[in-house]
C-alpha positions as CSV (number, residue, x, y, z in Angstrom):
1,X,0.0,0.0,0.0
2,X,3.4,2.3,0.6
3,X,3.5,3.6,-2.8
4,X,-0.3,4.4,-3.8
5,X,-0.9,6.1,-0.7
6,X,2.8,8.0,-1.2
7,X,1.8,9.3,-5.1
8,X,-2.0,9.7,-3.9
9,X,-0.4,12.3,-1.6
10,X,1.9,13.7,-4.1
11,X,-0.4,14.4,-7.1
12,X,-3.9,13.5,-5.7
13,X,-4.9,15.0,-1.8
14,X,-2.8,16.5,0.5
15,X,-4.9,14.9,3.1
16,X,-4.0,10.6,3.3
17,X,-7.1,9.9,4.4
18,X,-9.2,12.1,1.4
19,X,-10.0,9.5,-0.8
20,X,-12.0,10.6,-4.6
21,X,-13.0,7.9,-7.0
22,X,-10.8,9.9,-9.9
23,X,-7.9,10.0,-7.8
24,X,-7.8,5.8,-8.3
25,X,-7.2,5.7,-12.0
26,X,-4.5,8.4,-11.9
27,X,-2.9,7.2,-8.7
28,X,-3.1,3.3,-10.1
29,X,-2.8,3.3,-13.5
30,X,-0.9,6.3,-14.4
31,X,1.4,6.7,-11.8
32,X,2.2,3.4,-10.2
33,X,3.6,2.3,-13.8
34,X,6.7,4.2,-13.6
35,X,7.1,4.2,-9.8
36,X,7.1,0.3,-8.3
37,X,10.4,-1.4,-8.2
38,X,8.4,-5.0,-8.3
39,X,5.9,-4.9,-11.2
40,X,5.3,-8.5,-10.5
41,X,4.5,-7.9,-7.0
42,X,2.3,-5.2,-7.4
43,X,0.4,-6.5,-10.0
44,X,-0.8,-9.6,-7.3
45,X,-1.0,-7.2,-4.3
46,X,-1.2,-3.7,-4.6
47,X,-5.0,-3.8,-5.6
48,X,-6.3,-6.0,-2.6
49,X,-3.8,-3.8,-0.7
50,X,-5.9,-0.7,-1.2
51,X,-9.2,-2.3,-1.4
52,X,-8.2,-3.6,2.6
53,X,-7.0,0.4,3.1
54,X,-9.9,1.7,2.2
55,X,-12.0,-0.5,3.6
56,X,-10.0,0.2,6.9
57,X,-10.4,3.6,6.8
58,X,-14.4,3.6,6.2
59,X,-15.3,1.0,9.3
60,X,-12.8,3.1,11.9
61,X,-13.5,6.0,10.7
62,X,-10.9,7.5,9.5
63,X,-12.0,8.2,6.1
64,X,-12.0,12.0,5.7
65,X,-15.0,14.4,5.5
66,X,-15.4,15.2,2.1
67,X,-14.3,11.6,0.6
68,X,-16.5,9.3,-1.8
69,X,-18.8,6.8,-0.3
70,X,-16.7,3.6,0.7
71,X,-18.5,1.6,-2.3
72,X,-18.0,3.9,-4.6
73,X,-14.4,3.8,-4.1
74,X,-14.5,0.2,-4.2
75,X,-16.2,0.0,-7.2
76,X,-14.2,2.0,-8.9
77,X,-11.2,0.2,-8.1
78,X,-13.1,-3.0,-9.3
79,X,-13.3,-1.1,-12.8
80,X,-9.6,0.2,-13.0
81,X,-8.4,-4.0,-11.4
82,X,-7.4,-4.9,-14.9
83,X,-6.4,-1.6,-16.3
84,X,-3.7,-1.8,-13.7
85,X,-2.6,-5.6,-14.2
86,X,-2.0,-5.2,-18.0
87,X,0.0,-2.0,-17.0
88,X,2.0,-4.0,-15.0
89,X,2.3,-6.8,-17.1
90,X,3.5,-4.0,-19.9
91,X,6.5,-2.4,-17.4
92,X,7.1,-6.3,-16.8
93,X,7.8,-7.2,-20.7
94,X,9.7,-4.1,-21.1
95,X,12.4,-4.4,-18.4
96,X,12.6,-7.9,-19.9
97,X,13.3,-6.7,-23.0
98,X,15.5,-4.3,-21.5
99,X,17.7,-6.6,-19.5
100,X,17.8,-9.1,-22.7
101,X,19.4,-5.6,-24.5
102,X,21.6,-5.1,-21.7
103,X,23.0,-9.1,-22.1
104,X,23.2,-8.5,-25.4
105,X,25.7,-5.7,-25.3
106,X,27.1,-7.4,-22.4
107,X,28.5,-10.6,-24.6
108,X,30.6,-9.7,-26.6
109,X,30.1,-10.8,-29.8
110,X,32.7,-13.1,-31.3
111,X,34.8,-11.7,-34.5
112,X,38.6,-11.7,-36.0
113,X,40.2,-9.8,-33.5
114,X,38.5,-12.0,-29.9
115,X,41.3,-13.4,-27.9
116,X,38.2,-14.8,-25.5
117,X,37.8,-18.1,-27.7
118,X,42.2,-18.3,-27.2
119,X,41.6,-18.5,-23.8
120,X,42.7,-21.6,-22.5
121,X,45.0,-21.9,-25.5
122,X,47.1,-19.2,-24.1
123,X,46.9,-20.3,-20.6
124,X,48.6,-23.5,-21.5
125,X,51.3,-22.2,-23.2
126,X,54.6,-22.3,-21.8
127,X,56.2,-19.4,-19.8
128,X,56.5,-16.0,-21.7
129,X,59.9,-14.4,-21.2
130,X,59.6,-10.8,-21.5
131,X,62.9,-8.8,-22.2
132,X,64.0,-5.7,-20.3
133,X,62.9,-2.5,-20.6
134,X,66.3,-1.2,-21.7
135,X,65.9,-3.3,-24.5
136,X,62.5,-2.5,-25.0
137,X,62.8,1.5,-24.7
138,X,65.9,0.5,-27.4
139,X,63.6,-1.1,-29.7
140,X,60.8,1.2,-29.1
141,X,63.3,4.5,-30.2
142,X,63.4,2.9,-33.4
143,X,59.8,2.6,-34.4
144,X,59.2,4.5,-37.6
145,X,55.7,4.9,-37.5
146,X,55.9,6.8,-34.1
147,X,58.9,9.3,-36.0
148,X,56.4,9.8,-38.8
149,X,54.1,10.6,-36.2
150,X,55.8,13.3,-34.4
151,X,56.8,14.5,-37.8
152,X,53.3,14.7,-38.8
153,X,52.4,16.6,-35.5
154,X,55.6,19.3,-35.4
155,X,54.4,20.2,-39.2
156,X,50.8,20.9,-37.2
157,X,52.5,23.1,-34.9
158,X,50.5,25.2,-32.9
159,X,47.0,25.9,-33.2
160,X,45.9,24.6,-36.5
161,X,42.6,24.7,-37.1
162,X,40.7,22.0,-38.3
163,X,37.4,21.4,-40.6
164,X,34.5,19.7,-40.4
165,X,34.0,17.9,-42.9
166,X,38.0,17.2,-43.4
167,X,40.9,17.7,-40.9
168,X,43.1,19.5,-43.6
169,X,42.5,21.5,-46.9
170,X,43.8,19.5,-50.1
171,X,47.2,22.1,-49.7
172,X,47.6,21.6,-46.3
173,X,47.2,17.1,-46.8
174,X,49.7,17.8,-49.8
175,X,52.2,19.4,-47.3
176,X,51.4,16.8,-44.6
177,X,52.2,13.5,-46.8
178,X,55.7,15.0,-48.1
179,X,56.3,15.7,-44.2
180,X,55.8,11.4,-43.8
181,X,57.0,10.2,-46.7
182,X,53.5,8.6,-48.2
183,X,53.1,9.3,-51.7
184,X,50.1,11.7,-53.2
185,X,47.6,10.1,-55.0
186,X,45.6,11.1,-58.0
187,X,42.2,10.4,-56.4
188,X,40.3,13.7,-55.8
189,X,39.2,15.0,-53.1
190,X,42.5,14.4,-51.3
191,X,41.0,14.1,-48.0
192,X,39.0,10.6,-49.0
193,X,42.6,9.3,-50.7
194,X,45.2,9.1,-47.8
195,X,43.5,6.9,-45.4
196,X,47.3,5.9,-44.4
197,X,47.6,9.7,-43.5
198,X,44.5,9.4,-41.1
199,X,46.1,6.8,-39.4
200,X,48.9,8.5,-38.5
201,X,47.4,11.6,-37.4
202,X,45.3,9.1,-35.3
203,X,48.3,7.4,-34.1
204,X,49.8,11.3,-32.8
205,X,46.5,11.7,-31.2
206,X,47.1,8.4,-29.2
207,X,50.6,9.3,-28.3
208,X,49.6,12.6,-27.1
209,X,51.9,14.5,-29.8
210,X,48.9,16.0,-31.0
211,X,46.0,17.8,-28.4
212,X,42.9,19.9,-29.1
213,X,43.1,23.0,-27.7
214,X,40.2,24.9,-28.8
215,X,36.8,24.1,-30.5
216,X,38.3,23.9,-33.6
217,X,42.2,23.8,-33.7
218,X,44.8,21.4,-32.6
219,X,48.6,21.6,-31.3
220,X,51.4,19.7,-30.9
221,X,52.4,19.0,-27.7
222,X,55.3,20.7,-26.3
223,X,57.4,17.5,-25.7
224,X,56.9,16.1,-28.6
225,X,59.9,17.2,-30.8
226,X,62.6,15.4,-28.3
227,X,61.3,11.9,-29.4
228,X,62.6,9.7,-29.1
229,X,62.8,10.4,-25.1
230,X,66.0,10.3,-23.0
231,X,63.9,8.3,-20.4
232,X,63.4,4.4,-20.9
233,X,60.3,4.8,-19.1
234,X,59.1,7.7,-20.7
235,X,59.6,5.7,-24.3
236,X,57.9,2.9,-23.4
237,X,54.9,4.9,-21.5
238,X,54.6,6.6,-25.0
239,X,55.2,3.1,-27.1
240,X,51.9,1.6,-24.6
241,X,49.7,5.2,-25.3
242,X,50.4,4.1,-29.2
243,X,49.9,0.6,-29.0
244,X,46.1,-0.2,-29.4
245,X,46.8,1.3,-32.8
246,X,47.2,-2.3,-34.1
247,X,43.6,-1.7,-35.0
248,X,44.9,0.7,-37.8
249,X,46.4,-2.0,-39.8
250,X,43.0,-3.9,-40.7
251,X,41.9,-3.6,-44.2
252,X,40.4,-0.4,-45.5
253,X,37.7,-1.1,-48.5
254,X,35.4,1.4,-49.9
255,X,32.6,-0.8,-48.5
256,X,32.0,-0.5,-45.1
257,X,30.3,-3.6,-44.4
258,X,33.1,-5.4,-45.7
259,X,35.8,-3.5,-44.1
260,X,33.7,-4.2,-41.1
261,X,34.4,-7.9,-41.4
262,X,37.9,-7.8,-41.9
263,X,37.8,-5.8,-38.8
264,X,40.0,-7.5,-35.9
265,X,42.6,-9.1,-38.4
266,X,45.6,-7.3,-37.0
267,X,44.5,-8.8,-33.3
268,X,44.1,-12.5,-34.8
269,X,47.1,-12.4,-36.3
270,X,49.1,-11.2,-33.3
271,X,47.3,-13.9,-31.3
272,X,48.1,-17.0,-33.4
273,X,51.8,-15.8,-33.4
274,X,52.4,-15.5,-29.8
275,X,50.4,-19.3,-29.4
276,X,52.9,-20.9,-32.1
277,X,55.9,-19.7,-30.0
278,X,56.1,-16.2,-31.9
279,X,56.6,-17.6,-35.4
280,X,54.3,-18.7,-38.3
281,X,54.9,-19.2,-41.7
282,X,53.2,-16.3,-43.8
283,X,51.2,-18.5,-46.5
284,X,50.1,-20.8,-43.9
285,X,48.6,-17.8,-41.5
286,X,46.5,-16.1,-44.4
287,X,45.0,-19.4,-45.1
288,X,44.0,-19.8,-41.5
289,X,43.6,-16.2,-40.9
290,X,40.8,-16.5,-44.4
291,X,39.1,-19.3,-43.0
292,X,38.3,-17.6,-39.7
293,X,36.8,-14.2,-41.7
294,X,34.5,-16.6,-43.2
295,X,33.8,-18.5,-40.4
296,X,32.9,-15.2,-38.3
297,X,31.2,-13.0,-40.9
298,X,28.9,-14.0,-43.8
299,X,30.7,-11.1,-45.8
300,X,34.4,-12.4,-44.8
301,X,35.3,-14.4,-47.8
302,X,33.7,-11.6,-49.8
303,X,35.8,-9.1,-48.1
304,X,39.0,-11.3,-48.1
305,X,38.9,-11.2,-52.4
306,X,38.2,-7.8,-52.8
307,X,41.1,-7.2,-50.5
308,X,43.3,-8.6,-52.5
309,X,46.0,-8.8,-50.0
310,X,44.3,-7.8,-46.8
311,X,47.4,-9.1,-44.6
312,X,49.6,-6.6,-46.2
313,X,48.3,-3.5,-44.4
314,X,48.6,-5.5,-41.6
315,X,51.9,-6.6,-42.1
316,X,53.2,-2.8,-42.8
317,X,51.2,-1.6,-40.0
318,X,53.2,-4.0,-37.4
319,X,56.2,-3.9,-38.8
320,X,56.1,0.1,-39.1
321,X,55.0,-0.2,-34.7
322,X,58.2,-2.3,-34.5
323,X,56.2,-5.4,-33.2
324,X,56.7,-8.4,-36.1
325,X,59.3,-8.8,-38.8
326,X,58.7,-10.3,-42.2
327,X,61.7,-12.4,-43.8
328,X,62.3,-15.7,-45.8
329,X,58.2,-15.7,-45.9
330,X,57.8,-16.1,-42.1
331,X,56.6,-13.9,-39.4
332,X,58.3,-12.8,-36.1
333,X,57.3,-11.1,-33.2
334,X,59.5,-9.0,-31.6
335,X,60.4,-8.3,-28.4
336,X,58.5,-5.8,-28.8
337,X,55.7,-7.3,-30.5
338,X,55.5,-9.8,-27.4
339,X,55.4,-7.6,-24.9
340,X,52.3,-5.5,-26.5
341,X,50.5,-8.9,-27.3
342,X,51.0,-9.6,-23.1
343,X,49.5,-6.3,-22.5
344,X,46.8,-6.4,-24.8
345,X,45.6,-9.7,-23.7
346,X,46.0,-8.1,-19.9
347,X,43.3,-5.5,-21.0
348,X,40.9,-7.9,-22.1
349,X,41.5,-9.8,-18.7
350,X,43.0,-13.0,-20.8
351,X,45.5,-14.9,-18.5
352,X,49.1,-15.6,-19.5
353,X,52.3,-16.9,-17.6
354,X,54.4,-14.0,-18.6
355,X,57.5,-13.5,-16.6
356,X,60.8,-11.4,-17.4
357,X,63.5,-13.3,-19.2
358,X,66.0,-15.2,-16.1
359,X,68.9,-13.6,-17.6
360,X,67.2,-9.7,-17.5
361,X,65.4,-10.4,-14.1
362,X,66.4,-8.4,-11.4
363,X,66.2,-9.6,-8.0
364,X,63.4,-7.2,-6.9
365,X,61.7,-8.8,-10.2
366,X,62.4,-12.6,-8.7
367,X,61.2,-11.6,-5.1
368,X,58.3,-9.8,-6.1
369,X,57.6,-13.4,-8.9
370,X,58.6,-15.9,-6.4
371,X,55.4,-14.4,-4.0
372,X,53.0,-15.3,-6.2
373,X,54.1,-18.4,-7.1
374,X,53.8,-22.1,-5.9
375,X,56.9,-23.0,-3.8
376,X,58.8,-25.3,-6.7
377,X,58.1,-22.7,-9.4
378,X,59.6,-19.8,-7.2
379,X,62.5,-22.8,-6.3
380,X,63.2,-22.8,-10.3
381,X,62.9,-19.5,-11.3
382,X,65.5,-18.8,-7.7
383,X,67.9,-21.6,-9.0
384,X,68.1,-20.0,-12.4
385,X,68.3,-16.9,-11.7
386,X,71.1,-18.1,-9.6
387,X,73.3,-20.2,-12.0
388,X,73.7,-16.2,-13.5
389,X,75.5,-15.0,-10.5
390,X,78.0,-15.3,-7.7
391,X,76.2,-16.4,-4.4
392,X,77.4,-13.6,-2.5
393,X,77.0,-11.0,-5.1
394,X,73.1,-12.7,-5.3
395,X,72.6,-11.9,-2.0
396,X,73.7,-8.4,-2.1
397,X,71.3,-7.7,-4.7
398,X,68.4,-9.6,-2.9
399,X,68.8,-7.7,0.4
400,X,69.2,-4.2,-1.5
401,X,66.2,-5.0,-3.1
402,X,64.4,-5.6,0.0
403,X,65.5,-2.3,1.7
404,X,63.9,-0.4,-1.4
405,X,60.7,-0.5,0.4
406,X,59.9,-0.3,4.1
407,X,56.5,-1.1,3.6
408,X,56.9,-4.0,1.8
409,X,57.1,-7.3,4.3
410,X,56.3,-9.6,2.2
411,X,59.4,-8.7,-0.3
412,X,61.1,-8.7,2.8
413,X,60.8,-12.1,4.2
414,X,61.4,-13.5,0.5
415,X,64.4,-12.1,0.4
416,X,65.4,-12.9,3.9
417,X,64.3,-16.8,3.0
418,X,66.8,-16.8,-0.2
419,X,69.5,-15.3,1.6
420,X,69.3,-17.6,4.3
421,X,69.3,-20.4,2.1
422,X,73.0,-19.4,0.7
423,X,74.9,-20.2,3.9
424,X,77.9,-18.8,5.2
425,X,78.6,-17.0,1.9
426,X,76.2,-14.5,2.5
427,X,77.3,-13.3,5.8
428,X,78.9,-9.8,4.2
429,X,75.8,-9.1,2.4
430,X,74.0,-9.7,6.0
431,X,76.7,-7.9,7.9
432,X,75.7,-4.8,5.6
433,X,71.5,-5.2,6.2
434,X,72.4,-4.4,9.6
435,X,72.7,-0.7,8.7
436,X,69.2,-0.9,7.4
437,X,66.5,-0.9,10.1
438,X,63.8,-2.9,8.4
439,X,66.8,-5.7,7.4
440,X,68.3,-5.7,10.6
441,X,65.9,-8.3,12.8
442,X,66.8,-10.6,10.1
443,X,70.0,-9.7,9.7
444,X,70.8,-10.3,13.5
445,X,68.9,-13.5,13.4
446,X,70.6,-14.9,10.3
447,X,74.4,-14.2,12.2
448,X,73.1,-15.5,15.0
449,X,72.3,-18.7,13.7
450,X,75.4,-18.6,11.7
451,X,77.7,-18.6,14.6
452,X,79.3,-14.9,13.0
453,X,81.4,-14.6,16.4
454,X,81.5,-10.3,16.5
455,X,77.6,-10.0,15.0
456,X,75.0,-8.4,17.4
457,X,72.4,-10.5,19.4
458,X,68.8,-10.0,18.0
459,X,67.4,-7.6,20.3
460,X,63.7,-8.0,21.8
461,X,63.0,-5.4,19.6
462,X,64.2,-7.1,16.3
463,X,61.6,-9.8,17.7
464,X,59.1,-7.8,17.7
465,X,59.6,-6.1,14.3
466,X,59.3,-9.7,12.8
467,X,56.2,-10.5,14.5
468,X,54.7,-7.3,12.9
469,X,56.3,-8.4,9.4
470,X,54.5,-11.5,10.0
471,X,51.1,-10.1,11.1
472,X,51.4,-8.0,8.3
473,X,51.3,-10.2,5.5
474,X,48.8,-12.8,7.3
475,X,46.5,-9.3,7.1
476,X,46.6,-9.5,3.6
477,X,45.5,-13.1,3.6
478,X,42.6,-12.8,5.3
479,X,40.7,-12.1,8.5
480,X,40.8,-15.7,9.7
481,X,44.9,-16.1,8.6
482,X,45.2,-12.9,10.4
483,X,43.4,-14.2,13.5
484,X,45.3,-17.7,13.3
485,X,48.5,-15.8,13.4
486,X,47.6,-13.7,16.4
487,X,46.6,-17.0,18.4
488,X,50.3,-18.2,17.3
489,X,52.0,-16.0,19.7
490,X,50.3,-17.6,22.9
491,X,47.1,-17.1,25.3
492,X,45.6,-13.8,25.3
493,X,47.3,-12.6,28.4
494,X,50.3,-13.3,26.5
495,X,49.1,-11.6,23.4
496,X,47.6,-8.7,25.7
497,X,51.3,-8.3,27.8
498,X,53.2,-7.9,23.7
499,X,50.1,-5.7,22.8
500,X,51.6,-3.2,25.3
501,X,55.2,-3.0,24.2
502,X,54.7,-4.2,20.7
503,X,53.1,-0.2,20.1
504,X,56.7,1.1,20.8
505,X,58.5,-0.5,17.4
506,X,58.4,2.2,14.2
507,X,57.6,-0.4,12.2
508,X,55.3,1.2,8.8
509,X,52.0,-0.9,9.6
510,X,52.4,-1.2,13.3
511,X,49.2,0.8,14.1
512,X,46.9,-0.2,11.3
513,X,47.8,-4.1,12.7
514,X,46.9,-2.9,15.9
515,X,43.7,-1.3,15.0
516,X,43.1,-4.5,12.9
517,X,43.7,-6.7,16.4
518,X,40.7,-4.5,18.3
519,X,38.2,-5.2,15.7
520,X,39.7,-8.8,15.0
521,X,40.4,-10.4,18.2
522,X,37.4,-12.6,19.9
523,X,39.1,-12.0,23.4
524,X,37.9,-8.6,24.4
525,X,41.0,-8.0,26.6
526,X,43.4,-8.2,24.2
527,X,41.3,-6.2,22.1
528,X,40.9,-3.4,24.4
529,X,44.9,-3.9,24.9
530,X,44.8,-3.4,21.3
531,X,43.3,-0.1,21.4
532,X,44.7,1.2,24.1
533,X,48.1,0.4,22.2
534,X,46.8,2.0,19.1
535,X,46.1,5.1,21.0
536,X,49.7,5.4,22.5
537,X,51.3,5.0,19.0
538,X,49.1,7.2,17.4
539,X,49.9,9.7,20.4
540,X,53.8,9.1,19.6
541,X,53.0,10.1,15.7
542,X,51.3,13.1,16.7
543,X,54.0,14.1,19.2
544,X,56.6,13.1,16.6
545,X,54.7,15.4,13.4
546,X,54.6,18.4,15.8
């Protein structure tokens, strides 16, 4: 009854209990369409609902002075009973139809460029090795198509303005292909010609070179001149902003419907490379590649003949973004190539074992790996990545690694684990952690149990800073891991008794753990132990920022 007797309010009576026989159709019928969350619902109930209302009303009553006879209202309601059904039964078919739209544009449909239906190809395939990003930023430097791009966007310059129905006059498309080397072709009007030239200025759109800065007008960006970039990040950040420009090398026919189903070809071609180890012979991948535009498109074997050659724009296009080579009638990714194929299945949430190559895997790289792995991959990828290094000289870089970040306890106890597994030789790379405090616990412990004759005891403070390492990372498990390691330490007069020196260590997490204990903890003394801790180093961080 909630929602007729809230709109019979709203656009009827201001007066609940005024009830008029016109204000049933209006209230019902007009209004109750558009305002009830459960069509279904209100079609079985709402009528009975306000029959039993205003019947309630009449025999106690409360119906106001001024309201229609009791029948009347009744009868009226009879007469608008079905009127109000079918309106439901309308609101019902059209949500329907509406969440059949909405799971419609949900799925995506299948076509060329789908790496969904690769799925579980690509999770079987052996481990990706992804090279450096020196390499990579090396390679990427290189690319012509982004030079041609920056070309393309210095000639802009600043403030260009740009038309309607073409970005460029015929002059100004003339000057712009002699800028990127493509050659002018007789077709008339220019702008409809140089499709190649679209692509480019598309591709310095997606690199940033180019930027609207007005309503009508475009500039390059300021930066833009110095590529290729000094900065290995700042090349690759750039090569990623470029790289869903794949989609540029599909076929271009004067039909759209058949451009339309070559669309995706560039994707499916990258995909089936990267599944056959990153190699394919080029005759056999057009026939496959043909096959597959037929099978997903009635128009696909159309589109494929009229193409002509609908790989070679995708071929140039690739080669030009310095991700596949063509030679001796074979394609090649490139490192380069791999590395955006990774990425672009990463976007589309497709799963792939992709791990840096052993020999350009840096030890920060192999701790932060070997967490997420199970304990005999981690053992491989650690005993490879050994086999490429002097034990002591590992163990340097391991422990430097895990001072980078404070924060980090997982890294930390990885690296602690690796180290300790290299014996004695490690004792100068542990002798040096002692300098850094979140190393130090370890460090101590590790000489300790090595028998190092001069090293310092571990402190009851070092103890404690690895208990918080260790509470931290069971916090990121879990509530119940997190609980299971607070019950590890002992009864809760034990826990409660740590609780109230534990606050004292400057260890990074310390008081979101302990704020984590209070609401945690099933013993409410060590959870008001908790707090009262919390409160103390919070106190001590205040006292320390003034």
């Amino acid at each position: 009854m909630g929602p007729a007797a809230l709109w019979h309010r709203l656009i009827a009576r201001d007066d609940v209990h005024l009830w008029k026989r016109e204000d049933l159709r209006p209230v019902l019928v007009e209004r109750m369409p558009q305002a009830v969350e459960d069509p279904d619902a209100a079609a079985d109930g709402m009528i009975p609902a306000v029959r039993a209302y205003l019947t309630f009303l009449a025999d106690t009553g409360r119906l106001a002075e001024g309201s229609d006879d009791v029948g009347d209202l009744l009868d009226e309601l009879d007469a608008v009973e079905d009127d109000f059904v079918e309106a439901m039964e309308e609101v019902l078919g059209e949500r329907d139809w509406d969440e059949e739209e909405e799971d419609l544009d949900e799925e995506e449909v299948e076509g060329l460029g789908d790496f969904e239906p690769f799925a579980d190809e690509l999770a079987d395939l052996p481990t990706i090795r992804l090279r450096p990003d020196t390499e990579l930023a090396a390679a990427a430097r290189e690319v012509p198509l982004i030079a041609k791009a920056r070309d393309l966007a210095v000639w802009v310059g600043k403030s260009r303005r740009v038309g309607e129905d073409s970005l460029l006059t015929d002059d100004e498309i003339q000057q712009a292909l002699a800028v990127v080397g493509l050659p002018e072709p007789d077709e008339k009007p220019l702008a409809h010609a140089v499709p190649a030239l679209w692509n480019l200025w598309n591709l310095a759109v997606d690199l940033e070179f180019l930027t609207p800065d007005g309503e009508d007008t475009v500039s390059v960006d300021e930066d833009t001149a110095a590529w290729p970039f000094e900065n290995d990040d700042d090349v690759l950040d750039a090569w990623m902003l470029g790289l869903h420009s794949v989609d540029y090398g599909d076929p271009e026919l004067e039909d759209d419907d058949l451009t339309l189903a070559l669309s995706g070809l560039t994707r499916a071609l990258l995909v089936r490379l990267l599944i056959a180890g990153g190699e394919r012979p080029l005759d056999e991948l057009g026939e496959e590649l043909s096959e597959a535009a037929a099978e997903f498109d009635d128009l696909g074997t159309t589109a494929w003949e009229e193409a002509g050659d609908p790989l070679a724009p995708v071929l140039e296009w690739l080669s030009g973004f310095g991700m596949i080579t063509v030679s001796d009638d074979r394609v090649r990714l490139t490192a380069l190539g791999t590395e955006g194929v990774v990425h672009l299945l990463d976007d589309d949430d497709i799963e792939v074992d992709a791990r840096p190559a052993i020999d350009a895997m840096t030890a920060l790289d192999l701790l932060s790996l070997s967490a997420d792995l199970p304990e005999e991959e981690a053992d491989a990828e650690f005993a490879a990545w050994m086999r490429l290094r002097e034990p002591a000289t590992a163990a340097e870089e391991l422990l430097e690694a895990a001072a980078e970040d404070e924060a980090d306890a997982l890294i930390r106890v990885q690296a602690a684990s690796l180290v300790g597994s290299l014996g004695p030789v490690a004792v100068p790379a542990w002798r040096e952690a002692l300098n850094e405090p979140s190393l130090r616990p370890y460090a101590a412990t590790h000489l300790a149990q090595l028998g190092v004759e001069d090293a310092p005891e571990p402190s009851q403070s070092d103890t404690h800073w690895l208990i918080l390492d260790m509470w931290t990372i069971s916090a990121g498990l879990g509530r119940p891991e997190f609980v299971s390691s607070l019950h590890d330490i002992g009864p809760a007069p034990v826990l409660s008794s740590l609780l109230e020196v534990i606050w004292k260590v400057p260890h990074p997490h310390v008081e979101e753990l302990l704020e984590a204990i209070g609401d945690a903890h099933p013993d409410k003394q060590v959870a008001k132990a908790a707090k009262r801790a919390l409160f103390k180093a919070r106190s001590r961080t205040s006292s320390a920022g003034e």
